[in-house]
C-alpha positions as CSV (number, residue, x, y, z in Angstrom):
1,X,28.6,159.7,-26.6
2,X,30.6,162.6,-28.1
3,X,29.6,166.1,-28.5
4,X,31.7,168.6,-30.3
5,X,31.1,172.1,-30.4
6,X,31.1,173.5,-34.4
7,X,31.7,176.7,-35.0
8,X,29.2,177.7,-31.9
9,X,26.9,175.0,-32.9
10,X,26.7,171.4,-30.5
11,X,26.9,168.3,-32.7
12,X,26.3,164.8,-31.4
13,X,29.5,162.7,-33.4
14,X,29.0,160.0,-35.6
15,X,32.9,159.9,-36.5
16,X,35.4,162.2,-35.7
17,X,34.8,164.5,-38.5
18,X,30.8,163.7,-38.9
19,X,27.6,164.4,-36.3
20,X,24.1,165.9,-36.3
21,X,23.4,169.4,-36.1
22,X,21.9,169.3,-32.3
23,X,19.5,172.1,-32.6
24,X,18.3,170.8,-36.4
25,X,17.9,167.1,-35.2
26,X,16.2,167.6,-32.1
27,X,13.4,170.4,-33.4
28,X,14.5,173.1,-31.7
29,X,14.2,171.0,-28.4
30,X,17.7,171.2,-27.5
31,X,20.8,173.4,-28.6
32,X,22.0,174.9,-30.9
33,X,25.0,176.4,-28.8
34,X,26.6,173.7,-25.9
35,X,26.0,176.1,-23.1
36,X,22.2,175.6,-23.1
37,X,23.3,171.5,-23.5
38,X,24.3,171.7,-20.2
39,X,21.4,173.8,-18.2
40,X,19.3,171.0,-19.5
41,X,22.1,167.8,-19.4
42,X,19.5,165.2,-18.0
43,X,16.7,166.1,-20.3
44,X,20.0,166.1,-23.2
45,X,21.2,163.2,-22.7
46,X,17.6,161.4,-22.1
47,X,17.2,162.2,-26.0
48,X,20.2,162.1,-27.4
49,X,20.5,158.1,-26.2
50,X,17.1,157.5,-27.6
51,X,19.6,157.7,-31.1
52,X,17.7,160.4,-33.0
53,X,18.1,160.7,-36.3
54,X,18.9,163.6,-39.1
55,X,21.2,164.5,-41.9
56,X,24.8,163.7,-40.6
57,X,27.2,167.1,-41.0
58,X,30.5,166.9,-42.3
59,X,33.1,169.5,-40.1
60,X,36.8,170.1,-40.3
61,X,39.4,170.4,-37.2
62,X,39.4,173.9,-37.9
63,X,36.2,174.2,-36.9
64,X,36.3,172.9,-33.2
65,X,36.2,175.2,-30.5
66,X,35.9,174.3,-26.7
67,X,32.8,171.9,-25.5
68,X,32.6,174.4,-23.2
69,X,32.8,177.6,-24.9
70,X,31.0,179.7,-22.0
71,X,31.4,178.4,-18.6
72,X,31.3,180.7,-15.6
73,X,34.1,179.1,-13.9
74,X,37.4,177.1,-15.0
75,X,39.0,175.4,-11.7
76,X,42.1,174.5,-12.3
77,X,44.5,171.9,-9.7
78,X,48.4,171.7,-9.0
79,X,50.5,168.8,-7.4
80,X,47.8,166.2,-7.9
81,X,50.5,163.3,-8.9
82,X,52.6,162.5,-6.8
83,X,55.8,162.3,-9.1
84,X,54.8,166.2,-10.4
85,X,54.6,167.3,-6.6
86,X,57.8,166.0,-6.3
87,X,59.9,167.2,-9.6
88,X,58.1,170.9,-8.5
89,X,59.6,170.5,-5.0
90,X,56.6,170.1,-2.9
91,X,55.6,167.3,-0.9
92,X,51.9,165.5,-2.1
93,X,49.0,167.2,-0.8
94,X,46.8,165.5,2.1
95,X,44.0,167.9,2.2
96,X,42.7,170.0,-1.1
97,X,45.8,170.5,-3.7
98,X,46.3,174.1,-4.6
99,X,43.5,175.2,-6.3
100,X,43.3,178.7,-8.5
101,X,42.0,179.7,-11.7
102,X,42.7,179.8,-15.2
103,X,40.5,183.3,-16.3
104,X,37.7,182.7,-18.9
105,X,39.5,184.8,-21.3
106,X,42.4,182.3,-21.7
107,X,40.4,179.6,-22.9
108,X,40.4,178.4,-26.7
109,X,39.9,175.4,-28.9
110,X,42.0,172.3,-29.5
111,X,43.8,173.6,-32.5
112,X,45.4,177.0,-31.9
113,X,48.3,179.0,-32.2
114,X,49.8,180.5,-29.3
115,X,51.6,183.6,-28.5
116,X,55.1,183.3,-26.6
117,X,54.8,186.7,-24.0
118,X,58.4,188.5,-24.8
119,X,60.6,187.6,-21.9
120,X,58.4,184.3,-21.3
121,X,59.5,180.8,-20.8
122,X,56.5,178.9,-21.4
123,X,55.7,175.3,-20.3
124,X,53.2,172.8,-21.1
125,X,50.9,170.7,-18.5
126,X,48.3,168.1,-20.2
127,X,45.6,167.0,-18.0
128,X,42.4,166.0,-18.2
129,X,39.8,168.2,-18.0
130,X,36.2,167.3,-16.8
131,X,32.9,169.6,-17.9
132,X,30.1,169.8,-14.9
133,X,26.9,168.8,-16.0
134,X,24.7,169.7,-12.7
135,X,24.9,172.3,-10.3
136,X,27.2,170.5,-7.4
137,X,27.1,171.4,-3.5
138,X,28.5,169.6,-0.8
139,X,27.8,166.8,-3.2
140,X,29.0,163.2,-1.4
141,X,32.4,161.5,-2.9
142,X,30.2,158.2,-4.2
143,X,27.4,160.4,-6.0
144,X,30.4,163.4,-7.8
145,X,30.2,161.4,-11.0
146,X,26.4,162.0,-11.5
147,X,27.4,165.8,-11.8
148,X,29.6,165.6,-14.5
149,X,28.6,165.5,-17.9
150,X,31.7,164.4,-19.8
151,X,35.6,165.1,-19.7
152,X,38.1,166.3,-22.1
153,X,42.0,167.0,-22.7
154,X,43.3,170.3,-21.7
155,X,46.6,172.4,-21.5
156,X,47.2,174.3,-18.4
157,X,49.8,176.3,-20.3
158,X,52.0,178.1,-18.2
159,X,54.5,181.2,-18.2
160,X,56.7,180.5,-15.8
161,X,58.4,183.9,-15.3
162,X,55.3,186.2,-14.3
163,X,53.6,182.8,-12.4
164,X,56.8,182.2,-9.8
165,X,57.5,186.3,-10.0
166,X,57.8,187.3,-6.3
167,X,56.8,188.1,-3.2
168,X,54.3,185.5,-3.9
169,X,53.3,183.6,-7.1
170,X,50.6,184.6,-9.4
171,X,49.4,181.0,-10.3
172,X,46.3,182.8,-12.0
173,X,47.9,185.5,-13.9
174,X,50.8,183.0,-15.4
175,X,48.4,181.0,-16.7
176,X,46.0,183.1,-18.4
177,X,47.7,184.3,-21.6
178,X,45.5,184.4,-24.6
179,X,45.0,181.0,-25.7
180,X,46.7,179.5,-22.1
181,X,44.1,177.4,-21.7
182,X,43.0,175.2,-25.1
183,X,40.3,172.4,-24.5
184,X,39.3,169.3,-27.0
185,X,38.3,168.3,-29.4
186,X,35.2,166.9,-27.9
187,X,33.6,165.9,-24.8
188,X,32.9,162.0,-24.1
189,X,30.5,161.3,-21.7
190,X,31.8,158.7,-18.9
191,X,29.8,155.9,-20.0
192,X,31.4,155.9,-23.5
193,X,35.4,155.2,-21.7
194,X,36.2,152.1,-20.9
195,X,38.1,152.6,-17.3
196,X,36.7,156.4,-16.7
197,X,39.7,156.2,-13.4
198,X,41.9,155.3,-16.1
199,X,43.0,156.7,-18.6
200,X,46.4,157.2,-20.2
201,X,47.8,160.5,-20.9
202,X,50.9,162.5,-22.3
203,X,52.3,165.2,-24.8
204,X,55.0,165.8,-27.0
205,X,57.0,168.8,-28.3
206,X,58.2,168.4,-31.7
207,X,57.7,164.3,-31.4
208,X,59.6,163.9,-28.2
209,X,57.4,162.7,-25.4
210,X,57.3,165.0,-22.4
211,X,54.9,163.7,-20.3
212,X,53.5,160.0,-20.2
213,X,50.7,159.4,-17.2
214,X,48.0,158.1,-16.3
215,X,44.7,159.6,-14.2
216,X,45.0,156.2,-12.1
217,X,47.6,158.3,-10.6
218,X,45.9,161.6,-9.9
219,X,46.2,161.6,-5.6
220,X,42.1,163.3,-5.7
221,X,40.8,161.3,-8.7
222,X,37.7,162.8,-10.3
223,X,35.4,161.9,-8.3
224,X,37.4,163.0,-4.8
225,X,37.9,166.3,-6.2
226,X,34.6,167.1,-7.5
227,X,33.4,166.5,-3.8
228,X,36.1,168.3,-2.3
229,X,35.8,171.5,-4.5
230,X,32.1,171.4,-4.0
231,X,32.1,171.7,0.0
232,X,33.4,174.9,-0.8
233,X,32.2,176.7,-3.8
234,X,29.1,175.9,-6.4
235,X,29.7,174.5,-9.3
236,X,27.5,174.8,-11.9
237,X,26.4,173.1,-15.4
238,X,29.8,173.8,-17.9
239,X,32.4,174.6,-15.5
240,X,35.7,173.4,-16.4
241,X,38.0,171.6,-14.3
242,X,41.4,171.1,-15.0
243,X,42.4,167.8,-12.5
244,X,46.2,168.0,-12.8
245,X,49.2,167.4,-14.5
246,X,51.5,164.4,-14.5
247,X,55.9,164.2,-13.9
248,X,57.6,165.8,-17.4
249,X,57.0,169.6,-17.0
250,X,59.5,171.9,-18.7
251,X,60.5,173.7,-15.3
252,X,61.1,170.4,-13.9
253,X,64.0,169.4,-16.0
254,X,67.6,169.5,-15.5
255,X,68.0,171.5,-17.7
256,X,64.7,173.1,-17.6
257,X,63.3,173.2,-21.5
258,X,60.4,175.4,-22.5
259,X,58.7,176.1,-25.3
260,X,60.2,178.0,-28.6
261,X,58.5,179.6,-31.6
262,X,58.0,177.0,-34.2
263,X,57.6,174.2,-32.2
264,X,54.4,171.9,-31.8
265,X,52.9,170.7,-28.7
266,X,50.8,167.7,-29.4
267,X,48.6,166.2,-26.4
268,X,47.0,163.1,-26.3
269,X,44.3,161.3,-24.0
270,X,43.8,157.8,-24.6
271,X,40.5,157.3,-25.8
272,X,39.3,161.3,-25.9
273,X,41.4,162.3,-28.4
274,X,44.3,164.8,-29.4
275,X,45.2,168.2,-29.6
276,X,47.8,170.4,-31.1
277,X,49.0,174.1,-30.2
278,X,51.6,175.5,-32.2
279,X,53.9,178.6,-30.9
280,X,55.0,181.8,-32.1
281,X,56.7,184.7,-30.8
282,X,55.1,188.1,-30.1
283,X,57.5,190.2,-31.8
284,X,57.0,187.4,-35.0
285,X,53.3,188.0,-34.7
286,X,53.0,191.7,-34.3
287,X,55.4,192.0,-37.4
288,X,53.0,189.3,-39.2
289,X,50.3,191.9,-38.5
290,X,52.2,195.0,-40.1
């Protein structure tokens, strides 16, 4: 099952530019904006497999904002592959990978365009991103899956300047530019992946692969870190959480590479989906705005 979020509106997809108005198929019932989806997830997803009917929508890419538009928290985790701890100089984590936050105000849709802060060097991360579907607690390794209601691709953008700025980094604050933190284009629930441990992902600037992973490799899959987090704080129904970024990071390159206005950042998961940012200066944009 896929569930896009339309200009504010949930829509169960029939294609990936097709679906049914939520709110309008279901009566009223359920809907019509995602964050109410999941409050009610169970009693959601009890109707929506019963395959209810209604006049399919047509929608545009244009139109997609995060499945998640509202939630109260975005989690977001470092070092989870092994070859990314390494090119970032760190050894792989044992215990709980670092673990801050991307701020609310940072997220945006899969299709944006992004403002290069003037003396930035921005950097891309892909990684999958999974959306909570039920409030988690101390919630055991075997049973995490049963909170989550679906997972997505995300950028954990990053300005690398202002995050590695002394006397100690400012994970948070690097990473929470406007637009820093695009999520897309849908949400698939886990049932509808084939291998949900699996799954192949990468991005390219331009058309030149930068990264080229796969979650098989995260060191805290899903389901580890969903427990982990959740001995320590609450999640609850539409929190984001970003799981980690695989080996090709801009900083990590000799010579480091970073992003440049005019230039395209495509990201891919293999069956999710795809998203595209594009870049522009600030100095271009503020003059665009004159």
């Amino acid at each position: 099952m896929r569930i896009a979020n339309v200009e504010g509106r949930a829509f169960l997809l029939t294609a990936d530019d097709r679906g049914l108005d939520v709110a309008e198929a279901s009566e009223g019932k359920f809907g019509p904006d995602l964050t109410s989806l999941y409050e009610d997830w169970d009693g959601f997803r009890a109707w929506a497999e019963q395959t209810p009917e209604g006049v399919e929508k047509n929608f545009s890419r244009r139109q997609l904002g995060s499945p998640s538009p509202a939630p109260r928290q975005i989690v977001a985790i470092g070092l989870n592959y092994r070859a990314h701890a390494a090119e970032s100089g760190f050894d792989a984590p044992d215990r709980l990978p670092p673990t801050f936050t991307k701020f609310v105000s940072s997220l945006t849709g899969p299709d944006a365009e992004v403002v290069i802060p003037q003396g930035g060097n921005v950097d891309w991360e892909v990684e999958l991103v999974v959306v909570v579907g039920r409030t988690a607690t101390a919630v055991a390794e075997d049973e995490a899956w049963e909170s989550v209601a679906g997972v997505t691709i995300g950028q954990d953008i990053s300005e690398r300047v202002s995050q590695l700025a002394g006397p100690a980094p400012q994970f948070s604050m690097g990473k929470s530019f406007p637009k820093f933190a695009p999520v897309g284009p849908w949400l698939i629930t886990p049932d509808a992946l084939v291998d949900k441990d699996d799954l192949p992902l990468g991005c390219a600037v331009d058309g030149e692969t930068m990264q080229d992973g796969s979650t098989r490799d995260l060191i805290f899959p899903v389901a580890r870190l969903v427990a982990e987090l959740s001995r320590t704080i609450t999640l609850y129904p539409g929190d984001i959480i970003f799981t980690g970024t695989p080996a090709g990071v801009g900083v990590g390159r000799d010579p480091q590479r970073f992003l440049q206005p005019g230039e395209e950042l495509v990201s891919w998961i293999e069956g999710v989906g795809e998203m595209r940012q594009t870049f522009v200066a600030a100095d271009d944009l503020a003059r665009k705005g004159s």
